[in-house]
C-alpha positions as CSV (number, residue, x, y, z in Angstrom):
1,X,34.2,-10.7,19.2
2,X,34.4,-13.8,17.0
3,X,36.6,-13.8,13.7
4,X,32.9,-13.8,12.0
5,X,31.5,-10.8,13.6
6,X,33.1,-7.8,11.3
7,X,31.9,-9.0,8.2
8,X,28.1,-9.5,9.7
9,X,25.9,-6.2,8.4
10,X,25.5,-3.4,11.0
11,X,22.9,-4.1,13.5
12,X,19.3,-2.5,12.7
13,X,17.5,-0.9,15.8
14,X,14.1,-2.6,15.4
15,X,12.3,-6.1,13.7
16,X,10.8,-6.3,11.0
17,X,7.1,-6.5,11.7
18,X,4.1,-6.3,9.6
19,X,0.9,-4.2,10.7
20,X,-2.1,-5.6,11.7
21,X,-4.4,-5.2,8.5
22,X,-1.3,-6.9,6.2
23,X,0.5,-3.3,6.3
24,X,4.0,-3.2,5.2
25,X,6.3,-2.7,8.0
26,X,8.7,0.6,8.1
27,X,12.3,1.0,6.4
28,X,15.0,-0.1,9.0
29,X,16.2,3.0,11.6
30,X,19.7,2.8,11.5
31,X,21.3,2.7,15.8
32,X,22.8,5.4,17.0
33,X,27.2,5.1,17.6
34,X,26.2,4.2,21.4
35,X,23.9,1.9,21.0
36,X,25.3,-0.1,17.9
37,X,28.7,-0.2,20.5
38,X,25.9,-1.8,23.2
39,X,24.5,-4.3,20.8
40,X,27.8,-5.1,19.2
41,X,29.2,-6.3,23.0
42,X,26.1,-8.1,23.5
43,X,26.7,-10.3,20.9
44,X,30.4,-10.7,21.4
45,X,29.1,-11.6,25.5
46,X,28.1,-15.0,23.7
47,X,31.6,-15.5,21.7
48,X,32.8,-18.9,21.3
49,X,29.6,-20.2,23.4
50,X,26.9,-20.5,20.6
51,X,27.5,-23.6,18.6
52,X,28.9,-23.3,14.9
53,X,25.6,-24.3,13.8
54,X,23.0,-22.5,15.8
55,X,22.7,-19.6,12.7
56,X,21.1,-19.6,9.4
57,X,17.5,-19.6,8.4
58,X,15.3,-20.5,11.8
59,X,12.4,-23.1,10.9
60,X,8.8,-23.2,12.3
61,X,9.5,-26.7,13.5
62,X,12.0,-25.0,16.2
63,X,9.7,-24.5,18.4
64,X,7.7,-26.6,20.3
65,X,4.8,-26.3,22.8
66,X,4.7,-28.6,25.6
67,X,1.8,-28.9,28.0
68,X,3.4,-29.2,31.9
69,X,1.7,-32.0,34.2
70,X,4.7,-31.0,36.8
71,X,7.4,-28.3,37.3
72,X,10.1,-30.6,37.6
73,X,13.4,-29.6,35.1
74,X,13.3,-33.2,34.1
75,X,9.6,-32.7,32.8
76,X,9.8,-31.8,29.1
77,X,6.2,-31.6,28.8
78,X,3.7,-33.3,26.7
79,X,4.2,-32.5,22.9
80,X,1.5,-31.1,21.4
81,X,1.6,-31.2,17.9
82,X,-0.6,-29.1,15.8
83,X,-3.5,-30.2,13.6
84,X,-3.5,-33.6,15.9
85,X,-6.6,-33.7,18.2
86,X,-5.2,-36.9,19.4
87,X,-1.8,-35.2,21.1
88,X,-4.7,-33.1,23.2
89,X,-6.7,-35.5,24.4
90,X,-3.3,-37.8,25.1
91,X,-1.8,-34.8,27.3
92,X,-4.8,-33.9,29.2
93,X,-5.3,-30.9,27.3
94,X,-8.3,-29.0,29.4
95,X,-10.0,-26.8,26.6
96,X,-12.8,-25.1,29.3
97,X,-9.5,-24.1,31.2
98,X,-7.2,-21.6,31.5
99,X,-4.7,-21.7,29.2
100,X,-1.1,-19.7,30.1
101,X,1.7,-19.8,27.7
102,X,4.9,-19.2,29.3
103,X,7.7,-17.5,27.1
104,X,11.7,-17.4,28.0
105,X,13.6,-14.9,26.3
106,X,17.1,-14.8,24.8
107,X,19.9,-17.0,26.0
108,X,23.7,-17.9,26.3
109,X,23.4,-20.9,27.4
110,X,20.9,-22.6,25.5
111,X,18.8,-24.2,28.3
112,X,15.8,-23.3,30.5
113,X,16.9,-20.9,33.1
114,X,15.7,-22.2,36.9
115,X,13.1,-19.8,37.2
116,X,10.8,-21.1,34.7
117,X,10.3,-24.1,36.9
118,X,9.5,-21.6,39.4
119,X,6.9,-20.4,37.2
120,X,5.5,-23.1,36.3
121,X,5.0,-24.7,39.2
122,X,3.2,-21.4,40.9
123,X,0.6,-21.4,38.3
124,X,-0.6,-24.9,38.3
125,X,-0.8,-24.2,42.2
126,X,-3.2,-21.2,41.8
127,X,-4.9,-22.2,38.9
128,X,-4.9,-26.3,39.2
129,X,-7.5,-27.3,36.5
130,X,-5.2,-24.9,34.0
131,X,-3.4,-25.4,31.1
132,X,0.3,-24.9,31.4
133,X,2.2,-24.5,28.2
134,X,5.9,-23.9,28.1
135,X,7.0,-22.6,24.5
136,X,10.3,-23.7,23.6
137,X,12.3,-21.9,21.1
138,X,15.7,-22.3,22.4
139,X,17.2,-23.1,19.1
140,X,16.1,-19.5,17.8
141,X,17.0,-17.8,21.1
142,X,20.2,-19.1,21.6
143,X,21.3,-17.0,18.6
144,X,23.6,-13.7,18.1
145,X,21.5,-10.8,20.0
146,X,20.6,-9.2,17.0
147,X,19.1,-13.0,15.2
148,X,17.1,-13.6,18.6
149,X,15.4,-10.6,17.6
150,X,14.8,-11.0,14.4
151,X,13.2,-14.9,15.1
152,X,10.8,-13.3,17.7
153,X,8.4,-13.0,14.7
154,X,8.8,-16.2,13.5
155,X,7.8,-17.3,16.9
156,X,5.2,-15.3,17.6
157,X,3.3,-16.5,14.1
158,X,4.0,-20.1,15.5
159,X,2.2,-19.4,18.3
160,X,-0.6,-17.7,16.7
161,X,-0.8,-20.7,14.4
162,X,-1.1,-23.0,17.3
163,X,-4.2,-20.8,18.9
164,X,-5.9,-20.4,16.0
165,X,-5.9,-23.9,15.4
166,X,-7.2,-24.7,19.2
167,X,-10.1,-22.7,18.5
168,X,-11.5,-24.9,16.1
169,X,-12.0,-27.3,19.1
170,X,-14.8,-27.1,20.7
171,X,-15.3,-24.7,23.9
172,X,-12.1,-23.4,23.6
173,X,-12.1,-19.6,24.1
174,X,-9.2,-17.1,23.2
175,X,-10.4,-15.0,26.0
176,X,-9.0,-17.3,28.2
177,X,-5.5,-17.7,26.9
178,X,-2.9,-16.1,28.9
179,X,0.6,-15.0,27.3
180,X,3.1,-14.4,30.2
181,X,6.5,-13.6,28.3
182,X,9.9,-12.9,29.9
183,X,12.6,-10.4,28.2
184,X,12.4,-11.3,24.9
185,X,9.5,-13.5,25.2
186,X,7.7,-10.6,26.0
187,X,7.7,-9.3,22.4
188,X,7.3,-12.9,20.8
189,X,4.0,-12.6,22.8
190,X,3.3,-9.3,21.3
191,X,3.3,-10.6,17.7
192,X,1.6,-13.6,18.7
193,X,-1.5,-11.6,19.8
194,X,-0.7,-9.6,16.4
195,X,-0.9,-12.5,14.2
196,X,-3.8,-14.6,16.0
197,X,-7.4,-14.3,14.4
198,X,-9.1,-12.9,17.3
199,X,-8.2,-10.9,20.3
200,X,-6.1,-12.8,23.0
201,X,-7.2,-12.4,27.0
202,X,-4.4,-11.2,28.0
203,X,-0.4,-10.6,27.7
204,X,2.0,-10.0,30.6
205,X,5.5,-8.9,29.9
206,X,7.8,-9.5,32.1
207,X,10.8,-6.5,31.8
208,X,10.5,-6.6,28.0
209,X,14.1,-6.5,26.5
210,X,15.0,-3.2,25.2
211,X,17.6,-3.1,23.1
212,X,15.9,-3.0,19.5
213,X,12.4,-1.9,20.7
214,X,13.1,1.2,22.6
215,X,11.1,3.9,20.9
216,X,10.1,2.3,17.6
217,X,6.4,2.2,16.5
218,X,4.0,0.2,18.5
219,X,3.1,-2.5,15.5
220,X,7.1,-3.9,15.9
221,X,6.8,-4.2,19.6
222,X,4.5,-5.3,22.3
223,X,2.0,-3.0,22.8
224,X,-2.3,-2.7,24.2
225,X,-3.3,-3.9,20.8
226,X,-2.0,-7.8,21.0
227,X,-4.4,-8.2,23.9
228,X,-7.9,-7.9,25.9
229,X,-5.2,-6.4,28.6
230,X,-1.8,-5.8,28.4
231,X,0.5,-5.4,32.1
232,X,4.2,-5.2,32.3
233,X,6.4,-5.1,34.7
234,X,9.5,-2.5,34.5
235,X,12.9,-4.2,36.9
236,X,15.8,-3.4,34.9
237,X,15.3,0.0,33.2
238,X,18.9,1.2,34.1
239,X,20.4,3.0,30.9
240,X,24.1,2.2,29.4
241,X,25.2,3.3,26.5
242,X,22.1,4.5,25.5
243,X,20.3,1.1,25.9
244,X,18.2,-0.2,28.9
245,X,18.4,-4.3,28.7
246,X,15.1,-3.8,29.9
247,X,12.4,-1.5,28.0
248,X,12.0,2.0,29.8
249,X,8.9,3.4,27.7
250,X,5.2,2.7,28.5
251,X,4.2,-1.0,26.1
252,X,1.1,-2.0,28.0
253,X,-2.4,-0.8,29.3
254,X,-0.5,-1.0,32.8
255,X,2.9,-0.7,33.0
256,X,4.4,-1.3,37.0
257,X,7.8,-0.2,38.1
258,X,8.7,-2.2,41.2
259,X,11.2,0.4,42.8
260,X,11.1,2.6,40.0
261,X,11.9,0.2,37.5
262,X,15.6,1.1,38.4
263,X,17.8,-0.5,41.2
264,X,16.2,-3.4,42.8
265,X,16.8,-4.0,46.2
266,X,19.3,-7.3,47.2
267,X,21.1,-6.6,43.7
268,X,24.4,-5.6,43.9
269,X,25.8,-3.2,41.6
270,X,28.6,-4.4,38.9
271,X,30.4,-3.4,36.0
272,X,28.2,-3.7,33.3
273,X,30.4,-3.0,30.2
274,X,33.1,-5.1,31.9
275,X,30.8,-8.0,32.3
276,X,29.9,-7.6,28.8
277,X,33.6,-7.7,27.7
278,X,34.3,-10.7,29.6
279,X,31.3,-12.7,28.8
280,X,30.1,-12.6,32.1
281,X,27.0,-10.0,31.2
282,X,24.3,-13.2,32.2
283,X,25.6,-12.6,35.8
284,X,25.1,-9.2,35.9
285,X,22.1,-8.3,34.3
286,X,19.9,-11.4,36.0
287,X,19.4,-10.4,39.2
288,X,17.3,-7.2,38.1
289,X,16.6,-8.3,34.9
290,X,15.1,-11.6,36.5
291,X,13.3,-9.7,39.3
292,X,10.2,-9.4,36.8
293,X,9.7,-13.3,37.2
294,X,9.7,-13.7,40.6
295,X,7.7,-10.8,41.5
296,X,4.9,-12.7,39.4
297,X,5.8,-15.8,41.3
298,X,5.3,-13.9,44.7
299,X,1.7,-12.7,43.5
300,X,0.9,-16.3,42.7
301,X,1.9,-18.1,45.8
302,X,1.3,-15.1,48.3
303,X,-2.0,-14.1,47.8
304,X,-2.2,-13.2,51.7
305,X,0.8,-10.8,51.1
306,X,0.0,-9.2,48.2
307,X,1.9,-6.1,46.8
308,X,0.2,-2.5,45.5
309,X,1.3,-0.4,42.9
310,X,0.0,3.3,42.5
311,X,-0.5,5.3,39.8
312,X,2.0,8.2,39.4
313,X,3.1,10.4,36.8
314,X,6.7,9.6,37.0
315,X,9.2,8.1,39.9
316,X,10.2,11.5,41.5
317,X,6.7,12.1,42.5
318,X,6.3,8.4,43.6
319,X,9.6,9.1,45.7
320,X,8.3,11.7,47.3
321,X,5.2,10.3,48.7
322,X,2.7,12.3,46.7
323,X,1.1,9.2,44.7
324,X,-0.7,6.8,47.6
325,X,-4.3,7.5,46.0
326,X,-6.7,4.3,45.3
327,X,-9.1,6.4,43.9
328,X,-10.9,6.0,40.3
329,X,-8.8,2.3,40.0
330,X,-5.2,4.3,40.7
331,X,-3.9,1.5,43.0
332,X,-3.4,-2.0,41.8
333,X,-2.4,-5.4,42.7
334,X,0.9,-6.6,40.8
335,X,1.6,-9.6,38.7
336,X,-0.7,-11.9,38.4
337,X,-3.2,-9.9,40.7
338,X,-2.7,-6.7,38.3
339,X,-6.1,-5.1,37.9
340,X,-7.7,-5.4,34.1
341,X,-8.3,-2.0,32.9
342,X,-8.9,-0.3,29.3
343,X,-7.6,2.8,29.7
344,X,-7.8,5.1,26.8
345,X,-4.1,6.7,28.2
346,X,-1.2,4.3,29.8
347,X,-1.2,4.1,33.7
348,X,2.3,4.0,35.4
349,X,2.5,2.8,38.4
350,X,5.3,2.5,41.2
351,X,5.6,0.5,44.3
352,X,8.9,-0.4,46.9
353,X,9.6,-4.3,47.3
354,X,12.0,-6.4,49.7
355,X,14.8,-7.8,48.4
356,X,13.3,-11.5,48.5
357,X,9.4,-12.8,48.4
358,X,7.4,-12.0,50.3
359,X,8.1,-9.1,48.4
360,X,5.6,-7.0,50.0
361,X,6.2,-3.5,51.8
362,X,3.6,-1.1,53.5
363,X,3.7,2.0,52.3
364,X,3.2,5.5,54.1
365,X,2.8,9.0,53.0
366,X,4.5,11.5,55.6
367,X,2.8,15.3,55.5
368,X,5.4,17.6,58.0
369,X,4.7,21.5,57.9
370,X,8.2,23.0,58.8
371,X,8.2,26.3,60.4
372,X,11.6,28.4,61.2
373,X,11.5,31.2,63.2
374,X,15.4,32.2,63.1
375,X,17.6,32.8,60.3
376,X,19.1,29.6,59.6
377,X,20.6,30.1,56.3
378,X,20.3,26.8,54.1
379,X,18.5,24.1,56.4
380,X,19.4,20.6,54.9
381,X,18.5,18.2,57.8
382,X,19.0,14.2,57.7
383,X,15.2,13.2,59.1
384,X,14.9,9.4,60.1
385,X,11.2,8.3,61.7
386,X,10.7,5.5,64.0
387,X,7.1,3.8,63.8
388,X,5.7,2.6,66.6
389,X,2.2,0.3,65.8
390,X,0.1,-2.6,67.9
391,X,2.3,-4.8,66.0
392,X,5.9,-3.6,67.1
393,X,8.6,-1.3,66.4
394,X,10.5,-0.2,62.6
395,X,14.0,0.0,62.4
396,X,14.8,4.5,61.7
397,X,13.3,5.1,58.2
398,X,15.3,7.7,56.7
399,X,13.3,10.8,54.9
400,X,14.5,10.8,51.5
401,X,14.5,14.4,50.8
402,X,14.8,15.3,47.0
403,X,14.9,18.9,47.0
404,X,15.3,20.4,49.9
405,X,13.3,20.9,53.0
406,X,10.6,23.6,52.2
407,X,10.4,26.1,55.6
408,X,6.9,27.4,56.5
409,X,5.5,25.0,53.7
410,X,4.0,21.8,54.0
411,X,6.7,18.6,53.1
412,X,5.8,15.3,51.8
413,X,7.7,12.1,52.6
414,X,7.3,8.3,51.4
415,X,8.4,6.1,54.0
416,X,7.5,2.0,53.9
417,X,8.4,-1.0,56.1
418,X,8.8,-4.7,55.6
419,X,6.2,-5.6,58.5
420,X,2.7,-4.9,59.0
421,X,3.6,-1.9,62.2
422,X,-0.3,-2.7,63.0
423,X,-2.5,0.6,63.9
424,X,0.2,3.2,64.3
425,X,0.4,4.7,68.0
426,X,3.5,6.9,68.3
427,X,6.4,8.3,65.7
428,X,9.7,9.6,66.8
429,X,10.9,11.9,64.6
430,X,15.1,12.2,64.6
431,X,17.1,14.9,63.2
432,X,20.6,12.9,62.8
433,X,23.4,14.5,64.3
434,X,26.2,13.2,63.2
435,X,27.4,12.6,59.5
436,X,26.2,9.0,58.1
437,X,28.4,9.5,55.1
438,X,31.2,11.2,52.6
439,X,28.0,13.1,50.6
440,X,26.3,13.9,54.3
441,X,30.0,15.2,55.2
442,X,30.5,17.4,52.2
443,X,26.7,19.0,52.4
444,X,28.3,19.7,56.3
445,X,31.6,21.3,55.0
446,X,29.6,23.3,52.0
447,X,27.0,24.7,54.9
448,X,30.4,26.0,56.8
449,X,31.8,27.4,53.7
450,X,28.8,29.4,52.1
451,X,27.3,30.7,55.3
452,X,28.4,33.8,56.5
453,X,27.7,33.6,60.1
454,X,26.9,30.0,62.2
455,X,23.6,30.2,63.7
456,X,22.2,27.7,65.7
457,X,19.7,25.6,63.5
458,X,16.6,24.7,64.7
459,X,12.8,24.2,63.0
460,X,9.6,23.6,64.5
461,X,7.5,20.8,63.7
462,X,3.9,20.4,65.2
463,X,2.1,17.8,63.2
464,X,2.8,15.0,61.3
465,X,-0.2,13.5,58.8
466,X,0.3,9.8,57.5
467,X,-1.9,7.8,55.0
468,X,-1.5,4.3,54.7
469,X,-1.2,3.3,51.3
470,X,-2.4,-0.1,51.8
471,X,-5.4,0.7,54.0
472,X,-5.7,4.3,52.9
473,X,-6.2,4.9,56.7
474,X,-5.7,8.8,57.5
475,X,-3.9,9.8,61.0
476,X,-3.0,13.2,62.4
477,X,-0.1,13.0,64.8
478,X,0.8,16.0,67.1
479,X,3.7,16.7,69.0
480,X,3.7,15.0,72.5
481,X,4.2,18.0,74.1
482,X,2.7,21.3,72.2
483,X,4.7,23.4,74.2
484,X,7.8,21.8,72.5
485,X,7.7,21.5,69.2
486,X,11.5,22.7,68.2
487,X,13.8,20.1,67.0
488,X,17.2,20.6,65.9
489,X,20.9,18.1,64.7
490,X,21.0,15.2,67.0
491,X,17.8,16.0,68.7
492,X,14.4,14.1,68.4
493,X,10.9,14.8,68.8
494,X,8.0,12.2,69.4
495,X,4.5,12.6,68.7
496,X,0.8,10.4,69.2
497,X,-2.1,10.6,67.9
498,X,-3.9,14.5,68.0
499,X,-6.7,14.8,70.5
500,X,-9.4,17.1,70.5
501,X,-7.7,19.4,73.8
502,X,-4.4,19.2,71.5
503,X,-6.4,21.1,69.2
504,X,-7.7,23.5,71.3
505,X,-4.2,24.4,72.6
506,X,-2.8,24.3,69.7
507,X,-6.0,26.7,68.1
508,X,-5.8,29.4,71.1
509,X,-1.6,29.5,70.6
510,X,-1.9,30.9,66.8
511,X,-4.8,33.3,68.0
């Protein structure tokens, strides 16, 4: 914490934002002990870094809009300068096109981060006759936390100012403007389509930073109203403190989170508060934090692998394979490729990703009926499936079981691989034997010690029913051999696809 930090005013948990309409904005909500502590270490994770003269009263002419003919860092952009028509037609300015305003968010450092390059570069690919607009307000990000915040308005007015000027040119339609904002940026974009004279395309958000929008009213955050169509994506919802660097709540008119929003895969897990302390919090929060931008990249520049969400009313139901319906518009393309919708409610959706692009996965819904005919006390089995498809082999999917295994009831799975398995031919079903780890150890030791008697455990398993959620392809798959259908630790059991004799059997043996 600088020498200067003490006798700075408590931090307020929400910007100042007026209403559409001119309305005055609410009285400040004062943060909570937890996450005052949160925002207080975020802004001594800058310390000594910001320069002595970064503070003080931010000025319109801070930021700057300049129009990308490449994505290269060296490539500034081509100034255009409001109120000059000259500065348009001198940058190629395209006012039929598409026109995408790219938004970065807070930072320590003061620069463009690497992936807005990234960015940039993937949407002048896809869309090559577009306009590509990188909005550069570094001297108001690179700010205390809790200033950032508080310049996102001025921003988002400059911005606003800047559209409503382009459409007095002729042709130009705000219909085709496209706000895609990152962390912070996500709100600036969310007072720009508040302050604009007209209704914008359409916003993406890209994990919208938390801390000082959690929870507080819709007209001081982004929200469905500053756009045509509103989609977020959710990476870094993880809470600490109290605070979620990324937004947990619902802002848009489709709000997507890849792997529940939560851990993402290929990011390690650190010390968050210790990062913090020792000004290393840019480390640990970019991986997952940063996620958001590249799974838009990925739906730019891999249209032929392109990721589906699916609408679900929260991630335990997602987990447990129960939300892989494409019906009435509840699956969705992600990122760029999000499908535009007007719901009257929010739709959350979920998805599983790789840990790098192509971050595409094929996902499967897993339907097991579990019969016991013995006494087994608590049954807690470790499943693992093995898919077998005209395109090869998976590695053993584990069953993530989040209660436990319902006997004589119907059980539903989510399992998903990296490759395309094909058309699926076989599944071997595994019951794991053998402890995998500490927790699967201790649930072994608690079975010992809270049943009275050991008795041989064992469960019967005759069909297993998938769904793609990709192709939304229905298969029945019956045990191999219907005569043996038992499967107990350390044992397997395979099964193919059910034909009509396997029915017949299977019909006369319950009669």
């Amino acid at each position: 914490m600088s020498a200067a930090l003490p006798s700075s005013p408590a931090p307020s948990c929400h910007v100042l934002r007026p209403a559409r309409g001119l309305k005055a904005a609410a009285a400040s909500r004062p943060c909570s002990a937890m996450s005052r502590a949160v925002l207080v270490l975020l802004c001594a994770g800058l310390g000594a870094r910001l320069a002595a003269g970064s503070t003080g009263a931010p000025h319109n002419s801070r930021v700057k809009f300049g129009l990308r003919s490449s994505a290269g860092s060296e490539d500034e952009g081509c100034a255009l300068e409001m109120g000059s028509e000259s500065s348009l037609q001198q940058c190629g300015f395209n006012a039929t096109a598409r026109t995408f305003l790219i938004i970065h968010g807070w930072t320590m450092s003061g620069m463009f981060e690497t992936w807005l390059d990234s960015l940039v570069s993937a949407l002048q690919e896809r869309e090559k006759d577009a306009n590509v607009v990188v909005v550069d307000w570094l001297p108001l990000a690179h700010q205390l936390y809790t200033d950032a915040v508080n310049n996102t308005q001025i921003v988002g007015k400059s911005i606003a100012r800047l559209l409503d000027w382009l459409q007095e040119i002729p042709l130009f339609k705000l219909e085709n403007v496209h706000l895609i904002g990152y962390s912070l940026g996500a709100h600036v974009a969310g007072f720009a389509g508040n302050y604009v004279h007209g209704t914008i395309g359409r916003i993406t958000g890209l994990d919208p930073a938390g801390p000082m929008f959690e929870g507080v009213d819709p007209s001081r955050r982004l929200s469905p109203d500053d756009a045509a169509f509103v989609d977020v994506l959710h990476t870094y919802t993880r809470e600490t403190l109290g605070v979620s660097i990324g937004i947990q709540m619902p802002v848009g008119h489709v709000d997507i989170y890849p792997n529940g929003g939560d851990f993402q895969p290929g990011c390690g897990l650190s010390d968050v508060l210790g990062a913090i302390a020792y000004g290393t919090i840019g480390e640990v929060v970019k991986c997952e934090h940063e996620r958001s931008v590249h799974l838009f990249v990925d739906s730019l520049v891999n249209q032929d692998k392109q990721s589906f969400a699916f609408q679900c009313t929260d991630s335990s139901r997602f987990k447990k394979g129960i939300c892989l319906s494409c019906r009435k518009n509840r699956c969705s393309g992600i990122g760029y490729n999000a499908r535009r919708t007007r719901h009257k409610r929010n739709s959350k959706m979920y998805l599983k990703t790789r840990a790098d692009m192509p971050f595409k996965v094929y996902h499967y819904q897993m339907k097991m009926h579990v019969f016991s005919y013995k006494s087994t006390g608590e049954v807690d089995p470790t499943f693992s499936v093995t898919l077998h498809g005209t395109n090869g082999d998976s590695e053993p999917l584990s069953l993530e079981v989040l209660e436990q295994i319902g006997l004589n009831a119907t059980n539903t799975f989510l399992v998903y691989t990296e490759e395309d398995m094909g058309e699926l031919l076989k599944i071997k079903l595994t019951w794991e034997g053998a402890s995998q780890s500490w927790y699967d150890l201790w649930k072994e030791l608690r079975s010992y010690w809270y049943r009275p008697a050991k008795t041989s455990q064992e469960l019967h398993i005759r069909r297993i029913r998938v769904k793609s959620g990709e192709t939304q392809q229905r298969f029945a798959f019956c045990v191999e051999d219907s005569q043996l259908t038992s499967i107990s630790p350390g044992k397997e059991l395979w099964f193919v696809k059910c034909t009509d004799e396997w029915k017949r059997r299977s019909v006369s043996n319950t009669l």
